[in-house]
N, C-alpha and C positions, 0 to 999 in steps of 0.2 A: 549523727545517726538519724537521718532525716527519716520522718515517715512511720518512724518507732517510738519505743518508751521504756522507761525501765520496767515495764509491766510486761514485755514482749513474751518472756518465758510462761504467762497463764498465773495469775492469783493465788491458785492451788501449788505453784511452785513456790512463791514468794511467802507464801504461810508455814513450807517447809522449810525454808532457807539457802533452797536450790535454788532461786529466781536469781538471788543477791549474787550467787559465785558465779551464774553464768551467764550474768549483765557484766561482773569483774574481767571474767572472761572473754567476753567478746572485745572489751576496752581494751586490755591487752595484743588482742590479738588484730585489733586496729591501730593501735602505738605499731608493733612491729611490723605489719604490711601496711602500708598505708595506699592509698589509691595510687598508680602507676601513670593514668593520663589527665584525663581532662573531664568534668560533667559538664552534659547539655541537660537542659531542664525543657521535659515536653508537657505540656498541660499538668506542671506540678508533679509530675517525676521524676526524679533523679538519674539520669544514665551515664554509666563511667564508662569511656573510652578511651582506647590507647592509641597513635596512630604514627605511623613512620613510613620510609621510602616515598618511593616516589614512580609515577608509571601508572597504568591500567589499574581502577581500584578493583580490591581484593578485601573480601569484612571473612572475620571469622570468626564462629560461632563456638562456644565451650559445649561442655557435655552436662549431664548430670550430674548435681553434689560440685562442681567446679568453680571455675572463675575464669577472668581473662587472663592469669596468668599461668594455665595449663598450655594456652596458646602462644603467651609470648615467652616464653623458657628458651626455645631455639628454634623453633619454627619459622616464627613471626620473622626474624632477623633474618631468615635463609630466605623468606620470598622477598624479603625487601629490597633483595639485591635488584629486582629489574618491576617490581609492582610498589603500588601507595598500599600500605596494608592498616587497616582498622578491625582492632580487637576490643570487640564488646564484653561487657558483663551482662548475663540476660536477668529477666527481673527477679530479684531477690537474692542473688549471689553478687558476692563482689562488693560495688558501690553500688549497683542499679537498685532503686524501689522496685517494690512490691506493685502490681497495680490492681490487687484485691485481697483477698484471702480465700480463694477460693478452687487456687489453684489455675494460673495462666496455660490458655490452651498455646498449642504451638505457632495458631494463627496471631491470637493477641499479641504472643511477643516478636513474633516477624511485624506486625502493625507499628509497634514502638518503638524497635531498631529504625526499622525506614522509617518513620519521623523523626528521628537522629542525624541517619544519614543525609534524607535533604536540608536538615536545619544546618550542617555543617557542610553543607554545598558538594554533599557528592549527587552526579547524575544518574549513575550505572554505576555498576557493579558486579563481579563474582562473588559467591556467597560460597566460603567454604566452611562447611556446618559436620562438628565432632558428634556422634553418639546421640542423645536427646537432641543438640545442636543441628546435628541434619536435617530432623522434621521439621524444625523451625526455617531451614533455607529452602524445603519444599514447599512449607506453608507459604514462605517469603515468594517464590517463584509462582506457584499456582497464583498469588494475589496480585503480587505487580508485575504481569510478566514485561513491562516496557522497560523495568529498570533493571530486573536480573538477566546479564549476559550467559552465563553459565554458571551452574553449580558441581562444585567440588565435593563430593561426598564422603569423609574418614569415619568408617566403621559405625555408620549412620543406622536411627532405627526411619525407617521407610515403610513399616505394613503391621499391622497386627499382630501379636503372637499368639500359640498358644498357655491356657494355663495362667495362674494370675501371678501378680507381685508378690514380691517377698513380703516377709512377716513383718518386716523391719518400716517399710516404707507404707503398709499401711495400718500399722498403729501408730504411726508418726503423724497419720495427714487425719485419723479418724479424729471429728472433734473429741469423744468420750474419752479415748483412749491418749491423746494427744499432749494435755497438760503435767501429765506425768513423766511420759516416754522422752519429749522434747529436755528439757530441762536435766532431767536423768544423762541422756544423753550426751549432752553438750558437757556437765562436769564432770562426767565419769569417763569421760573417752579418754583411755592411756595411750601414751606415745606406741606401746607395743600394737594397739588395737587398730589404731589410724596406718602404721606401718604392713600391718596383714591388709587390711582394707587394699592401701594401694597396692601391695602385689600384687593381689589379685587380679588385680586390672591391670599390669602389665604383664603378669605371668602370658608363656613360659619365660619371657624375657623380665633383664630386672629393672628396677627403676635409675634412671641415669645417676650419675654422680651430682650431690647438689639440688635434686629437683624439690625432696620439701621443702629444702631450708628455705626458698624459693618462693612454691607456689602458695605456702600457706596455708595449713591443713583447720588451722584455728579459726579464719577468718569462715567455711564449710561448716566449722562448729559452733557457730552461734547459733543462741533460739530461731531467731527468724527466718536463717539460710534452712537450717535442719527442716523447717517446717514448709517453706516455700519449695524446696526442694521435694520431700515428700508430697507435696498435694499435687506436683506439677505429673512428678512419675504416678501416681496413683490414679491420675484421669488420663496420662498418655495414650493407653489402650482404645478407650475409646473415639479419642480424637483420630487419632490413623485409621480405624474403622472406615472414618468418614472421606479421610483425604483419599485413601489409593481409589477411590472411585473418581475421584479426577484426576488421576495421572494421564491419562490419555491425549488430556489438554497440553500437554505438557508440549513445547518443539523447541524448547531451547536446548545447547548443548550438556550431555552432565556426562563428569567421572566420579566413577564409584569405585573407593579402595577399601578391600575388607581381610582383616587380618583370616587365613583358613583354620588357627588356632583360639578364635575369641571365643567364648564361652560366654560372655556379657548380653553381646548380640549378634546372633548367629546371622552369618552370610547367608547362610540359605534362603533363610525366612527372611533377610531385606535385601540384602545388594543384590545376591545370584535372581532373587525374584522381578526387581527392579529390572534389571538388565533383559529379563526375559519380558515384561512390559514394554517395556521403552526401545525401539529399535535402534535409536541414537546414544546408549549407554555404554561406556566404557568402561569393562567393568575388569579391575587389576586383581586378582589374588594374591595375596602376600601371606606365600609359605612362613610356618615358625611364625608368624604373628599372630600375637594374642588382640586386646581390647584396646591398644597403644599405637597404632600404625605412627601417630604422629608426633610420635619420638623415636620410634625404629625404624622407621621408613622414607626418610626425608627425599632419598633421591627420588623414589616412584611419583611421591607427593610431586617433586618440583616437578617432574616430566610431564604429569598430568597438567598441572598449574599451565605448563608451557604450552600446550597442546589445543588448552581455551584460550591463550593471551592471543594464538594464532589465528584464532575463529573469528577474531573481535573486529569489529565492523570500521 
C-alpha cells in the first residue's frame, strides 16, 4: 500500500472506529484482486499496468471511480487480437499512486501515463480514453502531439457541462466535509448499493455476466480511491474549461463513440460537440446505449480501432 498509511481514512475516522474497518477493508479487498500487470515506478510513483498483444500500440484509459480492470474484462482481449494493448490505472485507483491530494488535473495524469509509456519503450501510441479517461487522452494529445497517433474516444467527457456535481462527490473531496463521508463510505457500502451504482451506468443495458466478481467494486472502495476519485471529478469542470479552447490545435485523427442513451455524459454536451469542433471527428452514435459502450458495443469500438490502425503512418 505504497504511498499510504493506516491513517488514510482521516483521524476523525480512526477515533470512531471507522478508520480500523475501512483500512480491514481495503486489505481484503487487495488479498482478492490483486494487481493484474506489472508497476513501473516514475519519480517515486507507483503505476500499474497491464499489457498484452501484439501490433500498433493501443493504452487505454478507465473512467471515473474505476480501474484497469473495467478495461480489460473483454475489451482489452478483443483489440489484442491485431494491436499491443496497455491498460493503465490512473493515479489513485487501481495500484497507481496518488501524486497529491489535491485532486490530479487531466493533464497531470496524461504527464504520468507517458512517462510510463516511454519508460516501458513504447514510442506512439493510440490512446483510447473511457468517460473521465477520455479528458485524460485529450490532455495526453494536446501535450504530446508527436507521440499520440489517434485517439479513440468511449462515451468521453470532452467540454464543460452545465450545473455542478453531485452531492456525493463533493462532500467526498471537501476537506470539512471529507473525514466523515470517506470512511462512512467505504464501510457502509452494501453489496445492494455498489449493485444500483453499477446499473446505473450500464442502464438501459445490464451489467454483463461475471463483470463484478471481476472488476472489483472493493478495491473503488477504499479511503483513498473514494477520496482521489472525488477530488479528481470535483475539479474536472474546470480543467475542460480550459482544454476545449485548444482543441483547434488538435490535427490528429479521433473517433468518438457515444452511447444516445447515457445519462452520465451526455453526447450532446461532448461527443456531438467535439464532432462539430473538429472537422476530422468520427463521430458513432450508438442507439440503446447507455454510459457502457465498452462492453456493449465491442464491434463499433473495433471498427473504429481499425479505422485509426489504417491511418498509421
Amino acid at each position: 500500500m505504497s504511498k499510504r498509511s493506516v491513517f488514510d481514512a482521516g483521524p476523525m475516522a480512526w477515533a470512531t472506529g471507522l478508520g480500523h474497518r475501512s483500512y480491514r477493508r481495503a486489505l481484503e479487498a487487495e488479498k482478492s484482486h490483486p494487481p493484474l500487470g506489472e508497476i513501473v515506478t516514475i519519480d517515486g510513483t507507483n503505476v500499474h499496468f497491464h499489457r498484452q498483444g501484439h501490433g500498433p500500440a493501443v493504452i487505454l484509459i478507465h473512467g471515473a471511480g474505476g480501474n484497469l480492470r473495467d478495461m480489460t474484462f473483454q475489451l482489452a482481449a478483443k483489440m489484442a487480437a491485431r494491436n499491443e494493448v496497455i491498460a493503465f490505472d490512473r493515479p489513485g485507483h487501481g495500484y497507481t499512486d496518488c501524486l497529491h491530494h489535491r485532486g490530479e488535473s487531466p493533464a497531470e495524469q496524461a504527464d504520468l501515463l507517458h512517462a510510463a509509456c516511454l519508460k516501458i519503450g513504447l514510442k506512439s501510441a493510440i490512446i483510447c480514453g473511457y468517460s473521465l479517461g477520455g479528458a485524460v487522452a485529450l490532455a495526453w494529445a494536446l501535450r504530446q502531439p508527436e507521440f499520440v497517433r489517434g485517439l479513440l474516444l468511449i462515451s468521453a467527457v470532452t467540454h464543460p457541462w452545465p450545473g455542478k456535481i453531485g452531492t456525493l462527490y463533493s462532500t467526498a473531496a471537501h476537506p470539512l466535509t471529507a473525514p466523515f463521508v470517506i470512511p462512512a463510505l467505504s464501510v457502509f457500502a452494501s453489496d445492494t448499493m455498489v449493485q444500483s451504482t453499477v446499473q446505473s451506468v450500464f442502464h438501459p443495458k445490464l451489467a454483463p455476466d461475471g463483470y463484478l466478481e471481476y472488476v472489483g467494486a472493493g478495491l473503488s472502495l477504499r479511503p483513498h480511491s473514494i477520496r482521489a476519485n472525488a477530488r479528481q471529478v470535483w475539479r474536472l469542470r474546470a480543467h475542460m474549461v480550459e482544454m476545449a479552447k485548444h482543441y483547434p490545435r488538435l490535427t490528429l485523427p479521433i473517433e468518438a463513440l457515444h452511447g444516445d442513451d447515457d445519462r452520465s455524459v451526455y453526447a450532446e454536451i461532448h461527443a456531438q460537440q467535439l464532432a462539430a469542433t473538429l472537422p476530422q471527428v468520427i463521430y458513432t452514435a450508438l442507439p440503446g446505449i447507455g454510459h457502457s459502450p465498452h462492453h456493449h458495443s465491442h464491434d463499433e469500438i473495433l471498427a473504429a480501432l481499425a479505422r485509426l490502425n489504417a491511418l498509421r503512418g
